[in-house]
Structures are given as C-alpha cells and as structure tokens.
C-alpha positions, 0 to 999 in steps of 0.5 A: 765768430772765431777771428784768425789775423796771420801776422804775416800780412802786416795787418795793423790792429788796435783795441778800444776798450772791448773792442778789437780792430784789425784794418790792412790798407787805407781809405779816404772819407771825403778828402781825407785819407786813413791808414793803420792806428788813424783808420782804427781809431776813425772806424772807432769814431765812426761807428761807436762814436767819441766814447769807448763803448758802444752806443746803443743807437749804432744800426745796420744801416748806420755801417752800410752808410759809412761802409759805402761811402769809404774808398780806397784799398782796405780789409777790416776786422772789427770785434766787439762782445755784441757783434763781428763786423768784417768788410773789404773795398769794392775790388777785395785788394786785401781779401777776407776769408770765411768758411761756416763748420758745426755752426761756427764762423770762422773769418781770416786774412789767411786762406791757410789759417781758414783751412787750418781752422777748419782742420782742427774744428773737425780735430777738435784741436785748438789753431795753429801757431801761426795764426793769431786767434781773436 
C-alpha cells in the first residue's frame, strides 16, 4: 500500500520503530481525550502494546474492538512492514481517500494526491511534490 500525507491538512505524524503513524484530529477512550503525539503514542499502546515491535498476538478483531470504542473527530493512518491500517470516525470529519490501480492500493488525506497518484501510475512516474510519500 502506497500511503500519500498532503502537508497541507496539518496531519500529525510520528514513527515507533518500523512503524509509521499519521493521525488528524483526536478522540477520547473513556474519559480521556487524545490528540497529535498523545493519540500516536495510544494508538502505539493500544494496538502494539508497551514495546516498539508488534506483538505477534495483535488480531483483526482486537483493532475492531479499540476501533469501536474511539470517539471524537479523527483519521488515522498506520503502517508497519506486516500490515496497513487506515480508519476514520463514525462522521468521516477528516476523510481518507483510496483508489485500487494495476493491483496497487494507494490511501491519502488529499483526493488531489489520489488522482495525482493514479496519474502517474498510468505514467509510471514517481508522485507529486506536493504529497509525501509513506
């Protein structure tokens, strides 16, 4: 999956070793509410545990549990070597774009930077300069 963050938007992004995420907005879990390196590092926590690496054990169903129990206004982004996660809240307040070309996922912030994408995988050109390549 080819992930494409347009500075623009403000989205906040922080990496834990190999793994990359890129969050705009916030949300709460129980009574307390995360924003920017705060929602990075509980999504980090959440998911992967207290470690940097992944936890063998992380599951489908254990991100559709935590997923589902987020609110607020949010986007999220996360990459890892084993897998691509991207989710948005029940409203899509800072929506997520996608488009499927010759196999390749291609996910963004931007719908400019998804057809730009698209552009230049028919091109076979590398993307814009003014998106930010994952």
């Amino acid at each position: 999956m080819k992930v494409f963050i347009d500075k623009k938007y403000r989205w906040y992004e922080c990496k834990i070793g190999d793994v990359k995420c890129s969050i705009a907005g916030g949300f709460w879990i129980e009574n307390d509410y995360y924003e920017k390196q705060q929602a990075c590092q509980k999504l980090f926590e959440t998911f992967l545990g207290p470690k940097t690496g992944l936890d063998s054990s992380v599951s489908i169903n254990s991100f559709v549990k935590v997923l589902t129990a987020l609110r607020g206004h949010f986007s999220a982004i996360i990459e890892s070597p084993r897998f691509s996660l991207a989710f948005v809240d029940k409203i899509q307040s800072y929506p997520i774009y996608y488009c499927i070309k010759n196999e390749e996922v291609c996910v963004s912030n931007s719908a400019i930077a998804i057809r730009n994408s698209v552009a230049s995988l028919q091109r076979g050109e590398k993307a814009s300069k003014n998106m930010t390549p994952s």
